[in-house]
C-alpha positions as CSV (number, residue, x, y, z in Angstrom):
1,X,0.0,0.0,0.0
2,X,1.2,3.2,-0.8
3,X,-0.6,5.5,1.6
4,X,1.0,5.9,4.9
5,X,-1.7,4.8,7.5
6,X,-1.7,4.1,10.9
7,X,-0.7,0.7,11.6
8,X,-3.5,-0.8,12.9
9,X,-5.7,0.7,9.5
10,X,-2.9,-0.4,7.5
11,X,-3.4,-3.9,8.7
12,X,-7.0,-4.0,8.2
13,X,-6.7,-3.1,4.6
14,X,-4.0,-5.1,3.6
15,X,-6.1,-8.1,5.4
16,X,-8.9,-7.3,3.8
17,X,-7.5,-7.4,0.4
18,X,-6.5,-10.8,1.0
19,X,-10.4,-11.9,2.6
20,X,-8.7,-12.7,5.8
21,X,-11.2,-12.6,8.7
22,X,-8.8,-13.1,11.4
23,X,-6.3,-10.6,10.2
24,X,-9.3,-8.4,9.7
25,X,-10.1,-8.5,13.5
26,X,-6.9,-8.3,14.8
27,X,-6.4,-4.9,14.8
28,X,-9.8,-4.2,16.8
29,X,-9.8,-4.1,19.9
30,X,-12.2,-6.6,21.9
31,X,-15.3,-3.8,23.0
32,X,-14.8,-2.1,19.2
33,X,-17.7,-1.0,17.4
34,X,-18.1,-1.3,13.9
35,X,-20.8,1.0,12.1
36,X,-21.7,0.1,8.8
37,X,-23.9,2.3,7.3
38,X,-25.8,3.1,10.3
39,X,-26.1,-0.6,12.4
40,X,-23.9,-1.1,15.2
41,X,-22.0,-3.8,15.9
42,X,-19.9,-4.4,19.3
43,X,-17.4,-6.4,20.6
44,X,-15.8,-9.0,18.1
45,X,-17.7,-11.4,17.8
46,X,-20.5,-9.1,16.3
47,X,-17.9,-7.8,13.9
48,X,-16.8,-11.0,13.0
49,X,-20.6,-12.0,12.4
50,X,-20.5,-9.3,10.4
51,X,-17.9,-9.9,7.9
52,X,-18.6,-13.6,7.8
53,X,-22.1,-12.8,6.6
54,X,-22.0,-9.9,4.5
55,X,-18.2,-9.1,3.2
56,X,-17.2,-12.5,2.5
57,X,-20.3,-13.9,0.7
58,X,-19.7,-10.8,-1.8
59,X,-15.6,-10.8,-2.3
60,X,-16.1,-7.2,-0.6
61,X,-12.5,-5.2,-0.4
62,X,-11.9,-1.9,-0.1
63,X,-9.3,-0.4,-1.7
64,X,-8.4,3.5,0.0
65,X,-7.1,6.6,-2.3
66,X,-7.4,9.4,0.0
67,X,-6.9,9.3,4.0
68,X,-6.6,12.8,6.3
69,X,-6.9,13.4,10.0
70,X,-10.3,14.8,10.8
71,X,-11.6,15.4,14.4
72,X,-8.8,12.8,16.1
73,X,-10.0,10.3,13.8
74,X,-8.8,9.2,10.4
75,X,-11.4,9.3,7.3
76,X,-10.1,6.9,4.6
77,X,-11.6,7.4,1.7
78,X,-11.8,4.9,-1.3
79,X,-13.6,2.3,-3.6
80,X,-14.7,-0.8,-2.8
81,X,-15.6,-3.9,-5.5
82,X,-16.9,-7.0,-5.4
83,X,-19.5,-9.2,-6.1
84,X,-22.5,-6.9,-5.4
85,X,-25.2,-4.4,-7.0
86,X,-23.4,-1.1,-8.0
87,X,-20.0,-2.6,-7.4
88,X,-17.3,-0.7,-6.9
89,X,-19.1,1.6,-4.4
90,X,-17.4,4.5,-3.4
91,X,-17.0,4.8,1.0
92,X,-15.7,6.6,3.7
93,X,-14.2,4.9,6.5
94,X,-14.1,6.8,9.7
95,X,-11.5,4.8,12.0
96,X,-10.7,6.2,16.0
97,X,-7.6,4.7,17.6
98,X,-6.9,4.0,20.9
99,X,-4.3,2.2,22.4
100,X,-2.7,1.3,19.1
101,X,-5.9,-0.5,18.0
102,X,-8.9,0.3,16.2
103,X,-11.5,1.8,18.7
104,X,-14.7,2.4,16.2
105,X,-14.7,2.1,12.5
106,X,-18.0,4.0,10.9
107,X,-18.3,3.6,7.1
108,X,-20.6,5.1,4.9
109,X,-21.5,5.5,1.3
């Protein structure tokens, strides 16, 4: 990846371009919250529920272009394609750190 993220985003991404659930979660921490598109879901095992069901079954990766620092969180910015209506799909990725992990991740359309 060319863009210089944060670690812990960094690792997400390059995880997720390789449909890796476990490196996925790894850089969560265990009471995260992951927002997509307005539903909540907390702790890791709801996250992992959440990729299991709805980014694997499509191929979904997200692939970031822009990233700045907004508010003390990072907003990625990007495309993500797979096998879904309107694919790619332009998000934003809102990430907060803490503790060197991901905190909450909010994405949006």
């Amino acid at each position: 990846m060319s863009m210089d993220l944060p670690r812990p985003i960094a690792d997400y991404v390059e995880a997720n371009a390789r449909l890796d659930i476990d490196g996925m979660l790894q850089p969560f921490r265990r009471d995260a919250v992951f927002i997509d598109n307005g539903k909540h879901f907390e702790g890791q095992a709801a996250i992992r529920q959440l990729f299991e069901e709805e980014v694997m079954p499509v191929k979904a990766i997200f692939v970031p272009d822009t990233a700045r620092q907004e508010d003390g969180d990072v907003v990625v910015e990007g495309r993500a394609h797979g096998d879904f209506p309107g694919s790619p799909l332009r998000f934003t990725y809102r990430f907060t750190l803490a503790d060197g992990a991901i905190k909450t991740l909010e994405t949006t359309i």
